[in-house]
C-alpha positions in Angstrom: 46.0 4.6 -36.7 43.8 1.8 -34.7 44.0 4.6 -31.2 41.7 7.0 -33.4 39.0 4.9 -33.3 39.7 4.0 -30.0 39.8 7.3 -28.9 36.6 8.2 -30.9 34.8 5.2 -29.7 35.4 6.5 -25.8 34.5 9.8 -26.5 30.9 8.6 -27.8 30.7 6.3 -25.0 31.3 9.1 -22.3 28.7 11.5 -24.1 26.5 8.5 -24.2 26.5 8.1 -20.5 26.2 11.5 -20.0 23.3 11.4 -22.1 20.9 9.4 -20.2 18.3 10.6 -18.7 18.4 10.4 -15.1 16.0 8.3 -13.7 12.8 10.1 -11.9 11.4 9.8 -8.7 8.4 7.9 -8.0 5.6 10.4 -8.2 4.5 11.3 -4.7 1.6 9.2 -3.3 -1.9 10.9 -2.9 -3.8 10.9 0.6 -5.7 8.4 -0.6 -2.5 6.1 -1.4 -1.2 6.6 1.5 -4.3 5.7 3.6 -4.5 2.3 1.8 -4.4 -0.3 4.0 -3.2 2.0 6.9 -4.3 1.9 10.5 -6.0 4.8 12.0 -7.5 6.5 8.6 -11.0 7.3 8.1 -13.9 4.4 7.4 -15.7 5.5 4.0 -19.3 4.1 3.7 -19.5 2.5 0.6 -20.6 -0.8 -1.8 -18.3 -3.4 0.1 -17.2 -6.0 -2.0 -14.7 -7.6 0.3 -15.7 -11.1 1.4 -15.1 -12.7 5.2 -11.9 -14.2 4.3 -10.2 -11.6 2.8 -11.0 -8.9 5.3 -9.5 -11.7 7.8 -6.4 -11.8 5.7 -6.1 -7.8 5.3 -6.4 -7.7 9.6 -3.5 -10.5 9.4 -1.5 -8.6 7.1 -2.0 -5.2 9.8 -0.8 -7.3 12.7 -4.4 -7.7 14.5 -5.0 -12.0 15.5 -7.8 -13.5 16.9 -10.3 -11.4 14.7 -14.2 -12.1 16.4 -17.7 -11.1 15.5 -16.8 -9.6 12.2 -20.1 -8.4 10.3 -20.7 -6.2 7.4 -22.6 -2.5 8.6 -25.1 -1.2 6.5 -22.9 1.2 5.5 -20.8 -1.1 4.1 -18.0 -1.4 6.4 -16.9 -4.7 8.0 -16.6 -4.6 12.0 -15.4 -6.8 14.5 -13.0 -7.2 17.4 -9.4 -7.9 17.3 -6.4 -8.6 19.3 -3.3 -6.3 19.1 -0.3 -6.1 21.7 -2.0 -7.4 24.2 -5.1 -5.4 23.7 -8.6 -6.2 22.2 -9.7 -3.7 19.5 -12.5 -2.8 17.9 -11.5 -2.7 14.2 -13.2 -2.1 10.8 -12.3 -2.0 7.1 -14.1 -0.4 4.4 -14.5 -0.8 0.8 -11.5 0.7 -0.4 -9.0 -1.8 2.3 -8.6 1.2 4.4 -8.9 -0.2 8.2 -9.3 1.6 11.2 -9.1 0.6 15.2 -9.8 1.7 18.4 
């Protein structure tokens, strides 16, 4: 007598599992996710609001050191030189985070 309850209690347990939904992909990143923060994207001119010290810390983050002359465009778009494997750069970020080099 105690098995039927067993047995029913595994059978709702299977459907159960069965049941769930399966879990979805992360939606698909727009262009403009993607470019966030990468190197080599498009400057947008734009009402900065990115002080000194945290476009500093965004160039950090990217891997560029020994950031010099770093001043905000009238286009709103910070600029300045930067070192990267080996290399001085010129290198800019814009109000969204996006930053560029060349």
């Amino acid at each position: 007598m105690r098995t039927l309850p067993l047995l029913l209690l595994a059978v709702l347990a299977s459907t159960a599992v069965r049941a769930a939904p399966e879990p979805a992909e992360a939606p698909a990143a727009t262009p403009a996710e993607k470019a966030h923060g990468a190197v080599g994207g498009r400057l947008e001119p734009g009402a900065n609001s990115f002080t000194a010290a945290q476009v500093r810390a965004r160039f950090a983050e990217m891997g560029f050191a020994d950031v010099a002359d770093l001043q905000l465009d009238g286009q709103g778009i910070w600029r300045g030189r930067a070192e990267h494997a080996g290399r001085t750069l010129s290198v800019g970020m814009d109000f969204r985070g996006n930053v560029a080099a060349e």
